[in-house]
C-alpha positions in Angstrom: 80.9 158.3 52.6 84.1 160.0 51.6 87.1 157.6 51.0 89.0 159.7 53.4 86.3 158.9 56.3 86.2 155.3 54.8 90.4 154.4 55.3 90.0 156.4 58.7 87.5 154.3 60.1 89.2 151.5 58.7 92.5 152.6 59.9 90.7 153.3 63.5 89.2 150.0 63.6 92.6 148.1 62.9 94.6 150.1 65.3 91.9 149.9 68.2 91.9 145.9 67.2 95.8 146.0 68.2 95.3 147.9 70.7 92.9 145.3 72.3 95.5 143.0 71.8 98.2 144.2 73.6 96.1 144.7 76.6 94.8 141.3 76.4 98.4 140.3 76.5 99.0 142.6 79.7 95.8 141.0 81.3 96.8 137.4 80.4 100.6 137.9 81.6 100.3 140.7 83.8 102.5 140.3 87.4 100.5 141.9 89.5 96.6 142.2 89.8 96.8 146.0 89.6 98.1 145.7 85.9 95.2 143.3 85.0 92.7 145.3 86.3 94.2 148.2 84.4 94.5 146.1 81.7 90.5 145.0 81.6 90.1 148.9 82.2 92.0 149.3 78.7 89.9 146.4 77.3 86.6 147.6 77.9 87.4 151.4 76.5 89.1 150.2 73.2 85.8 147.8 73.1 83.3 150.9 73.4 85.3 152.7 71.1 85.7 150.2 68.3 81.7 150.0 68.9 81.7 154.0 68.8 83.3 153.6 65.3 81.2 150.9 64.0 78.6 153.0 64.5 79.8 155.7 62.5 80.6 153.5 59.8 77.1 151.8 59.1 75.6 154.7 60.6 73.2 152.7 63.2 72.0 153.8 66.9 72.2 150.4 68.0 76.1 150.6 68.1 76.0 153.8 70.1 73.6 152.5 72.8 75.8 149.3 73.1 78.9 151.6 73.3 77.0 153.6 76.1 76.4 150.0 78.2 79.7 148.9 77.6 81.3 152.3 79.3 78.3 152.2 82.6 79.4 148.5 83.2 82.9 148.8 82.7 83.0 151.6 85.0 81.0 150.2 87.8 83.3 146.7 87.4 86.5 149.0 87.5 85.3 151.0 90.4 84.4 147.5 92.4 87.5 145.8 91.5 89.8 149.1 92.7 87.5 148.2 96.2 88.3 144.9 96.3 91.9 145.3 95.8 91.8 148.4 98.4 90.3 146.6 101.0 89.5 143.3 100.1 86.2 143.1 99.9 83.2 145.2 97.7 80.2 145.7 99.9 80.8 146.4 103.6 
């Protein structure tokens, strides 16, 4: 690994951390229940990609298959929770 490739994923890896960070904050504090649903929807893409970039750094398919789980689940929990919200309940 190149130390340019090594400070980027390190650099990646702190910023996506702070990122996670300030939407927990939003989702903890947030006024309305749109913002912490778009707040977990921040959550759980800054969670796939910080396991997207794991991956790359110890080079292992286990990361990217957890990454790909993460995104089908935090879609499908996104898309129910934009239901609920719309018409108060999820399965009609």
């Amino acid at each position: 690994m190149t130390p340019i490739l090594f400070w980027a994923l390190k650099c990646a890896l702190f910023l996506l951390a702070v990122a996670m960070l300030c939407a927990l904050f939003r989702l903890l504090i947030g006024p309305t229940a749109q913002d912490r649903v778009m707040a977990l929807d921040c959550l759980y893409v800054n969670g796939m990609l910080m396991m997207l970039v794991l991956g790359i750094n110890y080079a292992s398919n286990v990361y990217f298959e957890a990454a790909l789980l993460v995104a089908i689940f935090g879609f499908v929990g996104s898309t129910a929770m934009a239901k609920f919200l719309l018409r108060g309940e999820v399965i009609e």
